[in-house]
C-alpha positions in Angstrom: 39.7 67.8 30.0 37.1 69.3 32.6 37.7 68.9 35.8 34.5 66.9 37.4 34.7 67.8 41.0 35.0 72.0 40.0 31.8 73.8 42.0 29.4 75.3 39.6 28.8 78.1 40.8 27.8 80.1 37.5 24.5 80.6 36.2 23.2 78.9 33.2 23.8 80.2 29.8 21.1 80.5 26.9 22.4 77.5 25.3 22.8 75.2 28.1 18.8 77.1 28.6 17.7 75.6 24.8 19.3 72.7 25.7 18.1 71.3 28.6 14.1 72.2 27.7 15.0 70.1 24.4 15.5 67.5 26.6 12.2 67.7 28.8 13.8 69.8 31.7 11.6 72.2 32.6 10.7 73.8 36.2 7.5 71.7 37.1 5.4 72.3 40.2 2.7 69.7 40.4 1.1 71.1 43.8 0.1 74.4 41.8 -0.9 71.7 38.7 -3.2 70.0 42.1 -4.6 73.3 42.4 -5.5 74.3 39.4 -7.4 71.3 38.0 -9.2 70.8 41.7 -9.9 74.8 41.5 -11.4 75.2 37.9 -13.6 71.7 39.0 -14.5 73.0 42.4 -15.5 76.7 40.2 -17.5 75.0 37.4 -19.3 72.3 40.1 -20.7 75.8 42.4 -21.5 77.9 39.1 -23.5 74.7 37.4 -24.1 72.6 40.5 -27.9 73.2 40.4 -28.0 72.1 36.5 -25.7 69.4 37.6 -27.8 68.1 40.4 -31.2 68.1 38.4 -29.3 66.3 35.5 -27.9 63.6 38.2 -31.4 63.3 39.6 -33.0 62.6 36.1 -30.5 60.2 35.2 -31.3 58.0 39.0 -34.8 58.0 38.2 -34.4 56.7 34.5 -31.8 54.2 36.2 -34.4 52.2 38.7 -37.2 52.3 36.3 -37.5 48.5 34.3 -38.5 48.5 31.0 -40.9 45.0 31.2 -39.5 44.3 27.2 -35.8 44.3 28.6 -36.9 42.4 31.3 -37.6 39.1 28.5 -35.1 40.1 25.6 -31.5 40.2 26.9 -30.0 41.3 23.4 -31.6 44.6 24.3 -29.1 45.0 27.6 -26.3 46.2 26.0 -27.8 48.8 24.3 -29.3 50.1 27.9 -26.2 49.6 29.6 -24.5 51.5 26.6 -27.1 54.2 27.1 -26.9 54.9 30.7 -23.4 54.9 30.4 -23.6 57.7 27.7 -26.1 59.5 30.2 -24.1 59.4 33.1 -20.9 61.2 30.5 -22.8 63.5 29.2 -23.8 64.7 33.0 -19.9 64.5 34.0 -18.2 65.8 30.5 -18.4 70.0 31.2 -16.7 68.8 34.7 -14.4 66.6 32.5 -13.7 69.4 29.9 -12.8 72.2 32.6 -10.3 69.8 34.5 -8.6 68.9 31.5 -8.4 72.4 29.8 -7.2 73.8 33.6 -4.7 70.6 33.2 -3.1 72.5 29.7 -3.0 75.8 31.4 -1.6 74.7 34.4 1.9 74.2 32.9 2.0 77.6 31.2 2.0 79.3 34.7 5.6 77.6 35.3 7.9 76.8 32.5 5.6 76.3 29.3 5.0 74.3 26.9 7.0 72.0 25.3 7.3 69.3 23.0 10.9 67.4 23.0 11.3 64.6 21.1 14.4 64.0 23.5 11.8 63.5 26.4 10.9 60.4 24.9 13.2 58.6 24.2 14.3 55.7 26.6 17.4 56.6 29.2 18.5 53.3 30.4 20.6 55.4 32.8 18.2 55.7 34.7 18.0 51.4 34.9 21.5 51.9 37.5 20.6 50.9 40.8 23.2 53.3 42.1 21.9 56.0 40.3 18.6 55.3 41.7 19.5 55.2 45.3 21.7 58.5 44.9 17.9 60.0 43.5 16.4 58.6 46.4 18.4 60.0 49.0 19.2 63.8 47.6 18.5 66.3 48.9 15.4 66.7 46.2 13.4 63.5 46.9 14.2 64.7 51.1 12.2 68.2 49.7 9.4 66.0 47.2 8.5 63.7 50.7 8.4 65.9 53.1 6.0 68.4 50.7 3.8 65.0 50.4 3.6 64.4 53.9 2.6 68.2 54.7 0.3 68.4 52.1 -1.3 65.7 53.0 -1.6 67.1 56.7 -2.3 70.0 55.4 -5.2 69.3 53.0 -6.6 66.2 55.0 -6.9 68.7 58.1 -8.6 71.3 55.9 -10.9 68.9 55.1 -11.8 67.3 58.0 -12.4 71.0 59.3 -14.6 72.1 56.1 -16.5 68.4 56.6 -16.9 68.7 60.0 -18.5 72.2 60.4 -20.9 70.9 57.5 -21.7 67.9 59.2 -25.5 69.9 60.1 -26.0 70.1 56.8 -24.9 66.4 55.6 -27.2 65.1 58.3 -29.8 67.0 57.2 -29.6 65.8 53.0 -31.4 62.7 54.5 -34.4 64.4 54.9 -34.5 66.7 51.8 -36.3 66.0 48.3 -33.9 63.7 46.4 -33.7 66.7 43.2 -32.8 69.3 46.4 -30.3 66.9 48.1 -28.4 66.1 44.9 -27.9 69.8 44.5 -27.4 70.4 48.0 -24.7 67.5 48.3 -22.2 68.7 45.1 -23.0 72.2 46.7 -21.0 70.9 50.2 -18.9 68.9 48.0 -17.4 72.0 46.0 -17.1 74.3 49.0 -14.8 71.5 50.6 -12.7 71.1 47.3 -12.6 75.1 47.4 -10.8 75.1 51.0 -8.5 72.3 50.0 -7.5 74.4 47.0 -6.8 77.5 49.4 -4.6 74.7 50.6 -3.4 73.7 48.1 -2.5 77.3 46.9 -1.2 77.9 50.2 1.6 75.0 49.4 2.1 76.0 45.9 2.9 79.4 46.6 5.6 77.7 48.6 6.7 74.7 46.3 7.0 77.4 42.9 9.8 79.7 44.2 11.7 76.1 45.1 11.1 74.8 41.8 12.6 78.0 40.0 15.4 77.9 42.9 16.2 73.9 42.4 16.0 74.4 38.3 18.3 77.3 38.4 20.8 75.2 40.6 20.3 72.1 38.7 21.2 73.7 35.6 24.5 76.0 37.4 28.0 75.6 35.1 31.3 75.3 36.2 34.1 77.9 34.8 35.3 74.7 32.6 31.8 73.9 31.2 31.5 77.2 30.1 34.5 78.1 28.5 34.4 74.5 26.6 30.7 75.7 25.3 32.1 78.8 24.5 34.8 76.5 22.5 32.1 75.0 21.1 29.5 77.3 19.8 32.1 80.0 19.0 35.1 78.0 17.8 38.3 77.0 19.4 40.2 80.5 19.2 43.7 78.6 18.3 41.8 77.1 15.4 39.8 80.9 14.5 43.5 82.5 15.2 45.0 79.9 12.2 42.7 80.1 10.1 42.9 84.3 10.1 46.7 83.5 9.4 45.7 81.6 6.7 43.4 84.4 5.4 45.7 86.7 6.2 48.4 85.1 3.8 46.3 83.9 1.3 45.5 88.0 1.0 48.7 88.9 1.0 50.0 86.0 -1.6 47.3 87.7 -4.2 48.3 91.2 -3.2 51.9 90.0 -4.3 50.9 88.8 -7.4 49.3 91.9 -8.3 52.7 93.7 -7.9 54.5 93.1 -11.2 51.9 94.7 -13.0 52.3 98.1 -11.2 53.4 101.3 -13.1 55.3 102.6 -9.8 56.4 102.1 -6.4 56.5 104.7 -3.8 59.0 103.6 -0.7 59.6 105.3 2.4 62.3 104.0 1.7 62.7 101.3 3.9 59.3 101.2 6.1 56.4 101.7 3.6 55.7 100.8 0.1 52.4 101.6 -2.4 52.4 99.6 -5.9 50.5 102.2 -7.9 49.1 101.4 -10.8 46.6 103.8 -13.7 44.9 102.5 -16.7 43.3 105.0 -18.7 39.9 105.2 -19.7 39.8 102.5 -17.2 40.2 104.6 -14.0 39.6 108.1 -13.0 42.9 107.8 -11.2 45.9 105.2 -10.0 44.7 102.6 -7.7 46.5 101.0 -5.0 47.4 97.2 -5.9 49.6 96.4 -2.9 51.0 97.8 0.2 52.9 97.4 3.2 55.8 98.0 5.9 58.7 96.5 7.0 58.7 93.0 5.6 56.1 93.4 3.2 57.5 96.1 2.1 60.7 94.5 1.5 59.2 91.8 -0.3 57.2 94.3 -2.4 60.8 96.2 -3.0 62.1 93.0 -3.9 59.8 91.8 -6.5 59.3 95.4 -8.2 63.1 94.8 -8.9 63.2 91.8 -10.2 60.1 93.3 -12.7 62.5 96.1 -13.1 59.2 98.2 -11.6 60.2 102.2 -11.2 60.4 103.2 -7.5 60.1 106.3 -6.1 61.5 107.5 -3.1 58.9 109.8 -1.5 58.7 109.3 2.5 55.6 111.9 2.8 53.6 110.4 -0.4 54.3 106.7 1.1 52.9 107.1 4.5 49.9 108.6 2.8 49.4 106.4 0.5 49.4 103.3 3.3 47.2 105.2 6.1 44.7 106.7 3.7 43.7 104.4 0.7 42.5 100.6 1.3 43.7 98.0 -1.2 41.9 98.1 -4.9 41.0 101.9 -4.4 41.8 104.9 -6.3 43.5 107.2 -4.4 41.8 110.3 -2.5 41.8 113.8 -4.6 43.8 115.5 -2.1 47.0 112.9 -3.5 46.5 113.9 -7.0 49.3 116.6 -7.6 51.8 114.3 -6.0 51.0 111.7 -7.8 50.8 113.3 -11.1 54.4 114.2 -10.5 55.5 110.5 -9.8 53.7 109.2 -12.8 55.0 112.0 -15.1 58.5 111.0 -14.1 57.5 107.3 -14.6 55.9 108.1 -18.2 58.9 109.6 -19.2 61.1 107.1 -18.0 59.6 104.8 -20.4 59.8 107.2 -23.1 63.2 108.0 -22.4 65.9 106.5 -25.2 69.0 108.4 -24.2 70.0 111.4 -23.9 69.7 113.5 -20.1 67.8 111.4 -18.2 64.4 112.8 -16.4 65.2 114.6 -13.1 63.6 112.4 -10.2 60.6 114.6 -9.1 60.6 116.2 -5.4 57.6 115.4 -3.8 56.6 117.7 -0.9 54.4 117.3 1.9 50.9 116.0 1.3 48.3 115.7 4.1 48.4 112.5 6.1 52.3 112.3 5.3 53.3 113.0 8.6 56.2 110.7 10.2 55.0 108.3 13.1 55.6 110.0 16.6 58.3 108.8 18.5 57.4 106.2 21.2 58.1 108.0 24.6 61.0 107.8 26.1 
């Protein structure tokens, strides 16, 4: 069991990572959202503000005329109303359109995209009023106000300056032609929404490193968490270590039944054993059907006996054997003199029907036959 009150001090892993964006937990920074959207409007308004103005001057002209006819048939209202109101879109959509596309952007500058299914789903969690109050007074929602109040000095003051040093110029849009003014007036309008952005930047440049910080900290594991998630995605390593044990003898239970149909065994005598075993035409030489030390070599001792299976004692052949061939393979070229002698005795064993029995074959030194070295003392 974890132990709740242990400090996470650890960063994040990729899992806990993939995890917490499928749940809708992303760094967010709505300030440098603010910016954006209020940026790419103030930029489009001063690039088109002249095409803008002229198209917002046509449409206040077409307003205050009166068509006499509408004037005495009221079923033709609606479709006036309906087409001023398309007018006045049409004159508002590019502004529209680059708001919203800067809107989609704006999140790929801070932790992406992302659609989580988990995100919308209803957490009544958050319904506890204890929860709520903890939310309310951490150290977060401290950090979230006291951004909103400075921003809100910050940009209203920005403002009031930008407003204030144009107030020559907004005096004077009383006494321009109405096309000029227009243009004149979204011209003032987007330089003020340009130094509110500065601000805005200003505060975003601020509030993005805390997002990263506060995501990073939100998302810090204890040493528990992470070695249960290790647990977890790699396997509980008591349950990995039985069931290798379980591999392990189920491998060993077929290389024992393999062993009663060797020709010979070669012993060390008491540490190693090779079941050897040659089919011709089958195999360019004898493969190696089981092996072992110690106890498995006992048990492969024992059950070559009770098969009444030949066995050799050759110490050098036997360590060579078990360091230098794998289970199922033929054995290497350099073996195949000692071998040859083992099997020759064995062949002629079977053969023999009294008489002098076949001297056991001495079996020299072979490469990789050397004894284990002594452990130090």
């Amino acid at each position: 069991m974890s132990d709740s009150t242990e400090e996470k001090t650890l960063p994040a892993t990729e899992k806990r990572k993939r995890d917490a964006r499928e749940k809708g937990q992303l760094p967010r920074s709505r300030e440098l959202s603010t910016a954006v959207v209020m940026g790419a409007g103030a930029a489009l308004m001063i690039a088109w503000g002249d095409t803008l103005g002229r198209r917002a001057f046509s449409f206040m002209q077409s307003g205050l005329r009166f068509d006499a006819a509408a004037l005495v048939d009221p079923s033709r209202m609606a479709s006036t109303i309906g087409n001023a109101m398309l007018s006045g879109l049409l004159i508002v959509a590019p502004i529209m359109l680059a708001t919203f596309f800067a809107a989609l952007v704006a999140p790929m500058l801070i932790g992406g995209w992302n659609l989580s299914s988990k995100a919308l789903q209803p957490d009544f969690s958050r319904l506890n009023p204890i929860t709520g109050l903890g939310r309310m007074f951490s150290t977060n929602s401290l950090v979230e106000l006291g951004k909103s109040i400075a921003k809100f000095l910050i940009v209203g003051l920005v403002a009031f300056i930008s407003w204030w040093g144009a107030r020559g110029e907004l005096l004077g849009l009383g006494v321009e032609p109405s096309g000029q003014a227009i243009g004149h007036g979204l011209g003032l309008v987007a330089s003020s929404f340009i130094w509110m952005c500065a601000a805005l930047g200003l505060i975003a440049f601020i509030d993005v490193p805390w997002q990263l910080f506060s995501y990073a900290k939100q998302l810090k594991m204890s040493r528990q968490e992470v070695k249960q998630e290790y647990k977890q995605s790699e396997g509980n390593p008591e349950v990995k270590g039985r069931i290798r044990r379980m591999q392990a003898e189920l491998s060993q239970r077929r290389m024992m039944d393999k062993v009663p149909g060797a020709d010979v065994i070669v012993t060390n005598p008491t540490h190693y054993a090779v079941a050897l075993k040659y089919t011709a035409g089958k195999n360019r030489a004898p493969v190696v059907i089981a092996k072992g030390v110690d106890t498995v070599a006992a048990a492969i001792r024992e059950l070559a006996g009770e098969h009444r299976i030949p066995m050799i004692e050759a110490p050098p052949l036997a360590r060579a054997l078990y360091r230098g061939c794998d289970l199922d393979d033929e054995i290497p070229a350099q073996l195949y003199a000692a071998v040859a002698q083992v099997l020759t005795y064995v062949f002629q064993l079977r053969a023999w029907r009294g008489g002098d029995r076949p001297l056991l074959p001495k079996v020299g030194d072979v490469p990789g036959g050397e004894p284990d070295p002594l452990p130090p003392s």
